[in-house]
N, CA, C and O atoms as a DFTB+ gen file, in Angstrom:
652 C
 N C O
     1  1     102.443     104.342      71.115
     2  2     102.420     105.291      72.215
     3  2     102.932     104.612      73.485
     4  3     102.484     103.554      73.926
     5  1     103.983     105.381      74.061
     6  2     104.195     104.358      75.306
     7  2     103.876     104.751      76.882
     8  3     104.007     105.824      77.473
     9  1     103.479     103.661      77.260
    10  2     102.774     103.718      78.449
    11  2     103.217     104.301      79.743
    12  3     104.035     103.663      80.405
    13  1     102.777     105.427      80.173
    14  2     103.461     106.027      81.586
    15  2     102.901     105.794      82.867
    16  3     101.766     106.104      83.229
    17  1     103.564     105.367      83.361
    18  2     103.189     104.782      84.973
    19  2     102.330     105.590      85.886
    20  3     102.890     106.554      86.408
    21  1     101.095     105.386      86.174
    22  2     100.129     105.610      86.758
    23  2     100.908     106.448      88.292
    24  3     102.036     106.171      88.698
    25  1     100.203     107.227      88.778
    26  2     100.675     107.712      89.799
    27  2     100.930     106.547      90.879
    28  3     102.066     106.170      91.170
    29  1     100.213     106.223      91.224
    30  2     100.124     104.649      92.450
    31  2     101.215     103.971      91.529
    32  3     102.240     103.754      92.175
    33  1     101.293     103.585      90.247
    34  2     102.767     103.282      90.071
    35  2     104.074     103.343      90.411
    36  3     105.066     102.617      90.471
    37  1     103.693     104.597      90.639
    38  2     105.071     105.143      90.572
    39  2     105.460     104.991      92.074
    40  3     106.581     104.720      92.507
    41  1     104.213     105.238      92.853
    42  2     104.227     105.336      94.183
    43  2     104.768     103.965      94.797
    44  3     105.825     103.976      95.427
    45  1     103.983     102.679      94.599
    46  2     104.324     101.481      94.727
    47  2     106.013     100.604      93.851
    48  3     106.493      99.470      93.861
    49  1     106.438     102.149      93.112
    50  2     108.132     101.457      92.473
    51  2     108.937     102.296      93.559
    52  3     110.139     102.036      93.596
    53  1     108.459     103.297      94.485
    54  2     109.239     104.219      95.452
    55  2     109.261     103.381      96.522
    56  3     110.378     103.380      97.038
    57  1     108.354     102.551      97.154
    58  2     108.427     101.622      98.053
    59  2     109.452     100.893      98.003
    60  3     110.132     100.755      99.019
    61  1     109.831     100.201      96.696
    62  2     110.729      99.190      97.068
    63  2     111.768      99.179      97.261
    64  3     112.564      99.715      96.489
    65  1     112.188      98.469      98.528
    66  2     113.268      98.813      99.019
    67  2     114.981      97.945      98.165
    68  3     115.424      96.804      98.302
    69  1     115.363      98.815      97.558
    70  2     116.769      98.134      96.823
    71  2     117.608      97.667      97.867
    72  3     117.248      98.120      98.954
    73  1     118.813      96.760      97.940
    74  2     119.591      96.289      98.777
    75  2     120.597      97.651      98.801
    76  3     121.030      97.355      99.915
    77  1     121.135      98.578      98.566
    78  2     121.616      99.738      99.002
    79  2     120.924     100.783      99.620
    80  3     120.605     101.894      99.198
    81  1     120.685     100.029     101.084
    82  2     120.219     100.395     102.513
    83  2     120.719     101.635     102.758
    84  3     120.025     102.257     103.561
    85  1     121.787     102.289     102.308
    86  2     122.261     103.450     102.578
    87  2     121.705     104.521     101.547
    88  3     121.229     105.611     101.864
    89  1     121.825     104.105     100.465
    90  2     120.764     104.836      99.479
    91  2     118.985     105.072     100.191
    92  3     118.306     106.087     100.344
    93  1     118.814     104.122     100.386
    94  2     117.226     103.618     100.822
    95  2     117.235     105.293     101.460
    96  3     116.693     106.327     101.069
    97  1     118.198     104.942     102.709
    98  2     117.986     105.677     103.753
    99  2     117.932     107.304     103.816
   100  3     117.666     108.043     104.764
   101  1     118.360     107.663     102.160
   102  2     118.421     108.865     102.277
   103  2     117.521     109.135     101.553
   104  3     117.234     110.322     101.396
   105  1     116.835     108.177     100.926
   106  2     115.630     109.190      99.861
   107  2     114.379     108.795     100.531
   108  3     113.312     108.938      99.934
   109  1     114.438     108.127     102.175
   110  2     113.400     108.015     102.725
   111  2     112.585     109.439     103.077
   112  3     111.365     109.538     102.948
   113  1     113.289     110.320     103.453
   114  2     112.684     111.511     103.836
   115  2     112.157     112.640     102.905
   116  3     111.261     113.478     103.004
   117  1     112.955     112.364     102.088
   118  2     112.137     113.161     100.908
   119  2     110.821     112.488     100.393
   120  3     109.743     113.054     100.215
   121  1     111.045     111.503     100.240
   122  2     109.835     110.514      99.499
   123  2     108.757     110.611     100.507
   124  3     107.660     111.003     100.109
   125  1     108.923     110.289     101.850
   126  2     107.680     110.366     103.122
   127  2     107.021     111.978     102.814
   128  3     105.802     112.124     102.719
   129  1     107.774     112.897     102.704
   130  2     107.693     114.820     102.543
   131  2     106.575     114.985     101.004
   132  3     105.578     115.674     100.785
   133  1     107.174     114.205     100.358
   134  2     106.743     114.045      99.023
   135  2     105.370     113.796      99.215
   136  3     104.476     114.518      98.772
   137  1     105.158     112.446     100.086
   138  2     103.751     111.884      99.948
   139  2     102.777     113.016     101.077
   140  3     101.572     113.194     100.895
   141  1     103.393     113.548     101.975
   142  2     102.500     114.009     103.254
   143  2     102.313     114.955     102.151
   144  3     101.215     114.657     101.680
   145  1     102.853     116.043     101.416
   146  2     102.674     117.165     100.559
   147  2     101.460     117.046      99.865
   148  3     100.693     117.989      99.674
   149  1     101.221     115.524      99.364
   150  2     100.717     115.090      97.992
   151  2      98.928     115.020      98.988
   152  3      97.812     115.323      98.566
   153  1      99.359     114.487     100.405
   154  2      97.835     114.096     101.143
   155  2      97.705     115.586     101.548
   156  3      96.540     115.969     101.655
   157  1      98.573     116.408     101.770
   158  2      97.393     117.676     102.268
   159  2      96.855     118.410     100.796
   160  3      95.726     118.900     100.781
   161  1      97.631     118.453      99.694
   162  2      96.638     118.577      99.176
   163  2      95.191     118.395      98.662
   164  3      94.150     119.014      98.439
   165  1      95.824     117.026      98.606
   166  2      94.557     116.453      98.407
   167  2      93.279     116.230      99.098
   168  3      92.186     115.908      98.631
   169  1      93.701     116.509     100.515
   170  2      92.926     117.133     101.910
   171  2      92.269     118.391     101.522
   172  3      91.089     118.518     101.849
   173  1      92.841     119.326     100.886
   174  2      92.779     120.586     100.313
   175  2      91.328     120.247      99.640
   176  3      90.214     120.179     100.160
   177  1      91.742     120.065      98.336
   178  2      90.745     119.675      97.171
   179  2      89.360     119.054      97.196
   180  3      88.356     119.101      96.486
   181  1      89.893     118.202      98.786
   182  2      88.613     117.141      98.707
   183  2      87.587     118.505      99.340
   184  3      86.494     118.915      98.949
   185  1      88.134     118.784     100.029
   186  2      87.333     119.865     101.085
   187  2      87.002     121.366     100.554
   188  3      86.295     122.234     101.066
   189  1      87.719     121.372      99.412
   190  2      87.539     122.494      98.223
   191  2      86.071     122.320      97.666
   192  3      85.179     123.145      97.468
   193  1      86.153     120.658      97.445
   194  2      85.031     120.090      96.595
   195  2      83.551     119.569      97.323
   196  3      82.580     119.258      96.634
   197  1      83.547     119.541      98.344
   198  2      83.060     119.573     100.001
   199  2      82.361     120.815      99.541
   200  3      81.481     120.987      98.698
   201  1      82.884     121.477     100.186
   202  2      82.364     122.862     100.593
   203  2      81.636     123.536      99.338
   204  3      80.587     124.120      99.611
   205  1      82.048     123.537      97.993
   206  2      81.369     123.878      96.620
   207  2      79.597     122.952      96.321
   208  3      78.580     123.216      95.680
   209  1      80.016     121.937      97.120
   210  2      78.607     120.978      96.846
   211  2      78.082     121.446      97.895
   212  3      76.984     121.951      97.662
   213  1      78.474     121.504      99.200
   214  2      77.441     122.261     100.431
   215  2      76.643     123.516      99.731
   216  3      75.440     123.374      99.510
   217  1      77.434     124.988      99.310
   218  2      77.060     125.443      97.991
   219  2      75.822     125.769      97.324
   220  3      74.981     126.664      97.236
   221  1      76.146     124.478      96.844
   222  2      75.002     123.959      95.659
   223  2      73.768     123.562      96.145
   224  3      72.661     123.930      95.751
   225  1      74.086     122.656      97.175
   226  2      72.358     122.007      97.366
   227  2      71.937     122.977      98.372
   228  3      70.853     122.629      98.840
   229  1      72.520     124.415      99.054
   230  2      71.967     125.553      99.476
   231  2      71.362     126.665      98.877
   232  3      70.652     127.492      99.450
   233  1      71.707     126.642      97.598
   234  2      70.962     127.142      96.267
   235  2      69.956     126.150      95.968
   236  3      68.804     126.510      96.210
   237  1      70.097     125.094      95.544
   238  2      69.160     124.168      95.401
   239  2      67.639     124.047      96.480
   240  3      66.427     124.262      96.460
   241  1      68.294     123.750      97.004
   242  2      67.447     123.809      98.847
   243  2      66.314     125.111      98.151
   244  3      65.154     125.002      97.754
   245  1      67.097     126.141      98.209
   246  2      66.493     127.498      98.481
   247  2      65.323     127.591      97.303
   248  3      64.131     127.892      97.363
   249  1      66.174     127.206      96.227
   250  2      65.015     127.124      94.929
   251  2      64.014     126.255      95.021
   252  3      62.866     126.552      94.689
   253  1      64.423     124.870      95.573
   254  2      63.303     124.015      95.515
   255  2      61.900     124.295      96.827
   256  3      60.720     123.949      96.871
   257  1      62.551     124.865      97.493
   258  2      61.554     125.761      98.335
   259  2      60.433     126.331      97.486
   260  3      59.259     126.019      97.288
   261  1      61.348     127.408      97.007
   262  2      60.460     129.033      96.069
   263  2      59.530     128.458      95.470
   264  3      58.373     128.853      95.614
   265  1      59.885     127.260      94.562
   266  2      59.201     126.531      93.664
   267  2      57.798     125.535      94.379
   268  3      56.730     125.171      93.889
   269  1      58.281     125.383      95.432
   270  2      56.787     124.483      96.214
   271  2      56.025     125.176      96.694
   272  3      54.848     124.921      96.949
   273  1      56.772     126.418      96.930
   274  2      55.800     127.313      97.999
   275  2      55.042     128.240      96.734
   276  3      54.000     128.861      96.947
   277  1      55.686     128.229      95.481
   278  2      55.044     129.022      94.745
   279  2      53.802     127.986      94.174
   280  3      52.735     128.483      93.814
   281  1      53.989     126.755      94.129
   282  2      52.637     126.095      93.704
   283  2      52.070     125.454      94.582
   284  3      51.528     124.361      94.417
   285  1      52.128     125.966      95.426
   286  2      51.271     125.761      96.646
   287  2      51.220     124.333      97.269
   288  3      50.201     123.901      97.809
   289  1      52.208     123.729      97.179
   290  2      52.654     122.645      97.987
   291  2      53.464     122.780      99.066
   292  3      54.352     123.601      99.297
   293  1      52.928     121.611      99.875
   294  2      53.658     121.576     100.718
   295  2      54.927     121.230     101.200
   296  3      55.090     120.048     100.898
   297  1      56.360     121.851     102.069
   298  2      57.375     121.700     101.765
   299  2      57.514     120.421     102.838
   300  3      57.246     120.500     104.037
   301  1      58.045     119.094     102.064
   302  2      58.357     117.700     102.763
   303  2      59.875     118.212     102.393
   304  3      60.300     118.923     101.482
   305  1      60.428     117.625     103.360
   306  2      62.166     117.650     103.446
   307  2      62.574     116.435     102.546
   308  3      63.410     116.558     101.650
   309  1      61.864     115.114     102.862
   310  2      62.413     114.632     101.800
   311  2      62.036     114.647      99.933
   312  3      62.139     113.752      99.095
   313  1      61.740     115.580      99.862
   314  2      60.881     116.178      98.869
   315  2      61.947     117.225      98.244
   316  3      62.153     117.379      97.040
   317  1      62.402     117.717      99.003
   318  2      63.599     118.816      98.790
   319  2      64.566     118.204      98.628
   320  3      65.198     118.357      97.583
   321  1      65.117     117.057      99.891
   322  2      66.166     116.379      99.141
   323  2      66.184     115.892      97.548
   324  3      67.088     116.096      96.737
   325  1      65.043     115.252      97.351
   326  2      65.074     114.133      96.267
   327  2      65.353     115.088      94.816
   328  3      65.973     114.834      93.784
   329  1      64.424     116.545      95.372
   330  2      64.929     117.217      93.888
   331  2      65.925     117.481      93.711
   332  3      66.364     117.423      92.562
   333  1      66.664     117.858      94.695
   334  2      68.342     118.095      95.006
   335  2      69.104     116.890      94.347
   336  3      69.915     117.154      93.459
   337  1      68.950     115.909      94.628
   338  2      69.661     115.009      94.258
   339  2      69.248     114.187      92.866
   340  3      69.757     113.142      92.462
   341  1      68.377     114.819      92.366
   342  2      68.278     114.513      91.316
   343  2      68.748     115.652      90.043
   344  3      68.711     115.548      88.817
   345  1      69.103     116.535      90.767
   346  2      69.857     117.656      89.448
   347  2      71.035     117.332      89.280
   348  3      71.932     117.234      90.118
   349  1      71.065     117.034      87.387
   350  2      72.393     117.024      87.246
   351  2      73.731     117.770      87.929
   352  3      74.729     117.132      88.266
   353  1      73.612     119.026      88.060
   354  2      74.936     119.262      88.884
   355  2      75.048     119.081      89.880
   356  3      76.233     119.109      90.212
   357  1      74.149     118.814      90.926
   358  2      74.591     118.103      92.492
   359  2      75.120     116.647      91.570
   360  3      76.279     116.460      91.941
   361  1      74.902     116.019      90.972
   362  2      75.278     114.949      90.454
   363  2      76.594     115.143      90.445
   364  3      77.345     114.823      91.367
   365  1      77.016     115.819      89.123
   366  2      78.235     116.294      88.831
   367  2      79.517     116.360      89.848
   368  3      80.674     115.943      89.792
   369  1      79.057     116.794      90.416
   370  2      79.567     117.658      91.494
   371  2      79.665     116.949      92.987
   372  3      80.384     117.304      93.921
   373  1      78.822     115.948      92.944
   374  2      79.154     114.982      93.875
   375  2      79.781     113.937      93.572
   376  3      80.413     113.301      94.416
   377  1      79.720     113.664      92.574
   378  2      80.992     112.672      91.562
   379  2      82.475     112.814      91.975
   380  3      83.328     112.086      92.484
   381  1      82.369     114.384      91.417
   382  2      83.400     115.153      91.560
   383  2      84.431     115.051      92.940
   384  3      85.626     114.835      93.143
   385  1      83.143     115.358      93.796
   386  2      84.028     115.153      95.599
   387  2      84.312     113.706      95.545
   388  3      85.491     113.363      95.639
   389  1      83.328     112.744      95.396
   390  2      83.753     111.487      95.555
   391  2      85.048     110.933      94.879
   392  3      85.545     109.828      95.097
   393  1      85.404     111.671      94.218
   394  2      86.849     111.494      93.012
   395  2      88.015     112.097      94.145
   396  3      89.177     111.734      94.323
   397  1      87.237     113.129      94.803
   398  2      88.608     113.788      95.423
   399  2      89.013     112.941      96.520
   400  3      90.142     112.706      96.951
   401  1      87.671     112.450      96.959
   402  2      87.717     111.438      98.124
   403  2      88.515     110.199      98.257
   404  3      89.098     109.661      99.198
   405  1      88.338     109.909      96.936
   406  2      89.207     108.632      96.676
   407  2      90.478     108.778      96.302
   408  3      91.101     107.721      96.194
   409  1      91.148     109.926      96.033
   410  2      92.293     110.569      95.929
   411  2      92.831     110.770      96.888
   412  3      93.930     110.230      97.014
   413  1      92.301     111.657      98.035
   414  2      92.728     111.386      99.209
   415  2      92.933     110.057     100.121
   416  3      93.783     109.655     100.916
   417  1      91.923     109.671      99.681
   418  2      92.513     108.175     100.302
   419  2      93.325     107.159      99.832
   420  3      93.893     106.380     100.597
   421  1      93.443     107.101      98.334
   422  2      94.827     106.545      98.007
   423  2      96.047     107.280      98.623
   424  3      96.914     106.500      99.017
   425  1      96.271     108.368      98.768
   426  2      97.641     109.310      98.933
   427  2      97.423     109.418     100.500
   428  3      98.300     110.149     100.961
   429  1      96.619     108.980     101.420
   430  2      96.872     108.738     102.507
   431  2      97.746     107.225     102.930
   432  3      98.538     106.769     103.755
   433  1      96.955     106.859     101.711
   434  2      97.511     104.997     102.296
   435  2      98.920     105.151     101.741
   436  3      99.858     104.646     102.357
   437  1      99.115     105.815     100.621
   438  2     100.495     105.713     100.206
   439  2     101.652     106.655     101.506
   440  3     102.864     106.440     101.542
   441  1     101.132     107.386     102.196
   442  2     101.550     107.980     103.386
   443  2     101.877     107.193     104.564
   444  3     102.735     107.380     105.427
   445  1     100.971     106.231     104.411
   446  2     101.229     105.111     105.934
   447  2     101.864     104.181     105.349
   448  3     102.229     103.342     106.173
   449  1     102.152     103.951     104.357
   450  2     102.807     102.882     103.617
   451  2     104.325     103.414     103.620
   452  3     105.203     102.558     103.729
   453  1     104.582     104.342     103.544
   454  2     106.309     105.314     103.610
   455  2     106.096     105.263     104.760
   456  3     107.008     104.570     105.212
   457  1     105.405     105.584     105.616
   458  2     105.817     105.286     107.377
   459  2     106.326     103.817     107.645
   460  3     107.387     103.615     108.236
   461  1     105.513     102.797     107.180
   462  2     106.111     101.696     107.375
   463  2     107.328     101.290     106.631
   464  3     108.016     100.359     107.049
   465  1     107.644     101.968     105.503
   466  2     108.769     101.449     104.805
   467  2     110.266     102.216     105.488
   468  3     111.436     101.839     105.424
   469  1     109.620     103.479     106.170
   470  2     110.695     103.991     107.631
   471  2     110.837     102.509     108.277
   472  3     111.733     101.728     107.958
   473  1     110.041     102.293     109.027
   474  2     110.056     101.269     109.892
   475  2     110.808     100.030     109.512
   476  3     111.543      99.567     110.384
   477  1     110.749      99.420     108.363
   478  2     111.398      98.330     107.754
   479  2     112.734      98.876     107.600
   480  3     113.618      98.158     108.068
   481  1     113.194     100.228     106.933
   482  2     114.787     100.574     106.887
   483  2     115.562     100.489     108.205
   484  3     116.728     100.141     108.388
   485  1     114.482     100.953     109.217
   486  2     115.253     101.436     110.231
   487  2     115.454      99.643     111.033
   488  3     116.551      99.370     111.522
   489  1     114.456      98.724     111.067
   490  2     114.831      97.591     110.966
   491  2     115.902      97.221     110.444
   492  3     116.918      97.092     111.128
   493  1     115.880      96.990     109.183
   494  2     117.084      96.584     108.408
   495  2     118.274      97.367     108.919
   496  3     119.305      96.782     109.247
   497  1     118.146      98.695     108.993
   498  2     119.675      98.994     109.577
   499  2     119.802      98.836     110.798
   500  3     120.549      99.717     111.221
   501  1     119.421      98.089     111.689
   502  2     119.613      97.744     112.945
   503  2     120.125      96.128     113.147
   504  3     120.818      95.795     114.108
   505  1     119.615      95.054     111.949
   506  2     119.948      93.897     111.411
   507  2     121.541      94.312     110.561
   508  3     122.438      93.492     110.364
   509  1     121.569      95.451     110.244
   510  2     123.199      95.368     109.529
   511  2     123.943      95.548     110.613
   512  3     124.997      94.914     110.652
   513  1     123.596      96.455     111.779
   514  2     124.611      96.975     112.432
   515  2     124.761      95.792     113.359
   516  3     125.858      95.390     113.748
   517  1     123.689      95.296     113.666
   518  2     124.243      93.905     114.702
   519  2     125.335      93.085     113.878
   520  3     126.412      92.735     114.360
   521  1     124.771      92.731     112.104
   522  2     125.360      91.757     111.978
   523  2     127.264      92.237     111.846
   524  3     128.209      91.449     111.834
   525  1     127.320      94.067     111.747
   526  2     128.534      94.459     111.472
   527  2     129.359      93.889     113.159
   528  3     130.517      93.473     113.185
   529  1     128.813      93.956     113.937
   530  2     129.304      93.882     115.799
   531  2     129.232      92.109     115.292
   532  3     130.280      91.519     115.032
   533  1     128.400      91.677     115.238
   534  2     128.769      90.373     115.390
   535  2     130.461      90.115     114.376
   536  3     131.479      89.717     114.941
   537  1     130.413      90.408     113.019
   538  2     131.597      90.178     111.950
   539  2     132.760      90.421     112.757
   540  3     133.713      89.651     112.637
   541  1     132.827      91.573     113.721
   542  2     134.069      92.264     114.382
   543  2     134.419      91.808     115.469
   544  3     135.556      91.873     115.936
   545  1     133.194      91.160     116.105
   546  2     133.560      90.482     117.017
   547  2     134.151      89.034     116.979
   548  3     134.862      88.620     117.895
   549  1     133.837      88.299     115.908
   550  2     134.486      87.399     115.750
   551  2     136.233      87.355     115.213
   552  3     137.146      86.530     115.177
   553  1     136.004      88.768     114.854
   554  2     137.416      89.019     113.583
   555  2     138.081      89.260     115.144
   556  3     138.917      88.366     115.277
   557  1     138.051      90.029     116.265
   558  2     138.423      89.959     117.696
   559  2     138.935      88.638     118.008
   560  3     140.111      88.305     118.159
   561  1     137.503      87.679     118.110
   562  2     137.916      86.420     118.671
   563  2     139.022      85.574     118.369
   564  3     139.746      84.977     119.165
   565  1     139.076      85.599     116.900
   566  2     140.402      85.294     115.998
   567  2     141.356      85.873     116.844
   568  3     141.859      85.386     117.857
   569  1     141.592      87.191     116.215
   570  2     142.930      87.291     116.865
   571  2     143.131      87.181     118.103
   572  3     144.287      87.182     118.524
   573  1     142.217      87.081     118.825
   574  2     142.377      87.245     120.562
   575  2     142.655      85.481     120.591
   576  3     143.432      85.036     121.436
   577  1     141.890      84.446     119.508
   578  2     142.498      83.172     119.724
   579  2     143.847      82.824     119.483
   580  3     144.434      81.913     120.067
   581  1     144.554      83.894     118.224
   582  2     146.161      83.722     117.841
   583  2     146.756      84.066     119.240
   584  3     147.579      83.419     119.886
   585  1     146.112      85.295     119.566
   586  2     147.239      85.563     120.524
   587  2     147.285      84.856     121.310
   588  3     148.447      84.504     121.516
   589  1     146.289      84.215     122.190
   590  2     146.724      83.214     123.129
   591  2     147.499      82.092     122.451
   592  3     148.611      81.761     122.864
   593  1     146.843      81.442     121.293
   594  2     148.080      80.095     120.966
   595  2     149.651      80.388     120.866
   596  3     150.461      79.522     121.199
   597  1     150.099      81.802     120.333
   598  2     151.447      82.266     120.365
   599  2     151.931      82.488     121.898
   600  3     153.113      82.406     122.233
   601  1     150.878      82.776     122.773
   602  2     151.786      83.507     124.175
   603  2     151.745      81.847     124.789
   604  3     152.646      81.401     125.500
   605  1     150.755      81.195     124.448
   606  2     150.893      80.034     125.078
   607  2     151.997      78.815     124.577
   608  3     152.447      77.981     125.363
   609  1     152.318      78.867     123.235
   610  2     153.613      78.251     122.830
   611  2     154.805      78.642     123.358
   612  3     155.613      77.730     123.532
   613  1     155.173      79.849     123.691
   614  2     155.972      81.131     124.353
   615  2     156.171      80.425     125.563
   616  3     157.224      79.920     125.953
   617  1     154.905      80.435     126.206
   618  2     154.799      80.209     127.550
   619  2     155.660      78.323     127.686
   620  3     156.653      78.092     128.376
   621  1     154.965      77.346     126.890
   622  2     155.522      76.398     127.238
   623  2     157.004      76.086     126.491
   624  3     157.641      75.041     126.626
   625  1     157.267      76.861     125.944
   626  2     159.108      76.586     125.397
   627  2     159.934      77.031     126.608
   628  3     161.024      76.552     126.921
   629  1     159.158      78.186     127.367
   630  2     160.099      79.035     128.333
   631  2     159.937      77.751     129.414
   632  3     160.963      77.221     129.841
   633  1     158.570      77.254     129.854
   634  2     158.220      76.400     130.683
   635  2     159.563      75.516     130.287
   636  3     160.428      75.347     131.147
   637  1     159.708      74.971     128.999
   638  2     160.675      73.721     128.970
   639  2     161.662      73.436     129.260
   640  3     162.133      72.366     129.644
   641  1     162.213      74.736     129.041
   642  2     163.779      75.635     129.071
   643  2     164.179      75.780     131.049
   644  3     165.265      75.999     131.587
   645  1     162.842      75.556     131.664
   646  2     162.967      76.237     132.774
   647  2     163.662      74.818     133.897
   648  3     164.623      74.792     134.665
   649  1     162.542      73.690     133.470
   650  2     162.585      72.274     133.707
   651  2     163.835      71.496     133.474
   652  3     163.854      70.283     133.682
């Protein structure tokens, strides 16, 4: 059976930046779009899964009330919590958010991580373009050095001729 690359895989092989800086540069914006897409959902879900457990331990709450007040105990809050949190489906179900939680927070970091890998392209293409001005400027200096040694040979034959 062969092995398929984990999402954060895949995420951490999109990071790397290949030496075709011009390539880089164009699948930066989709890939950053890609990941912000990937964190609001998952913003979505977590808060999907949030709000379903609020929910629950408000049913819970309510029952574990009925139930104290029906045997004639008295209602301690942390008494209510503890039964709450001891039912399997607040369990479940808080698992559950904590899963989404940690989902969201991988696909956030992978979000600030494409921000910085903006930051490094746009570096790097600022290191090419100097080094392109520096290449041209020297390829200048050259010829701007021929031309003077030719106008200046010019200059002293005419000088010789003149003498």
């Amino acid at each position: 059976m062969e092995n398929k690359p984990t999402n954060e895989e895949k995420v951490l092989e999109n990071l790397v930046i290949s030496p075709e800086i011009d390539v880089e540069m164009s699948r930066q914006a989709a890939l950053f779009a890609q990941m912000a897409f990937a964190a609001a959902h998952a913003k979505n879900r977590a808060d999907q899964q949030k709000l379903a457990l609020e929910m629950l331990e408000a049913d819970l709450d309510t029952a574990a009330r009925k139930a104290l007040t029906a045997q004639g105990e008295k209602i301690r809050e942390a008494a209510i919590e503890a039964i709450i949190k001891k039912n399997g489906n607040w369990v479940d179900m808080y698992n559950a958010y904590l899963r989404e939680r940690l989902e969201l927070g991988i696909v956030e970091a992978a979000t600030e991580a494409f921000k910085q890998r903006a930051m490094m392209l746009s570096g790097l293409g600022a290191m090419r373009r100097a080094e392109m001005e520096q290449e041209q400027g020297m390829q200048i200096k050259t010829v701007s050095g021929r031309a003077t040694e030719v106008l200046t040979r010019k200059f002293n034959r005419e000088k010789g001729r003149v003498e």
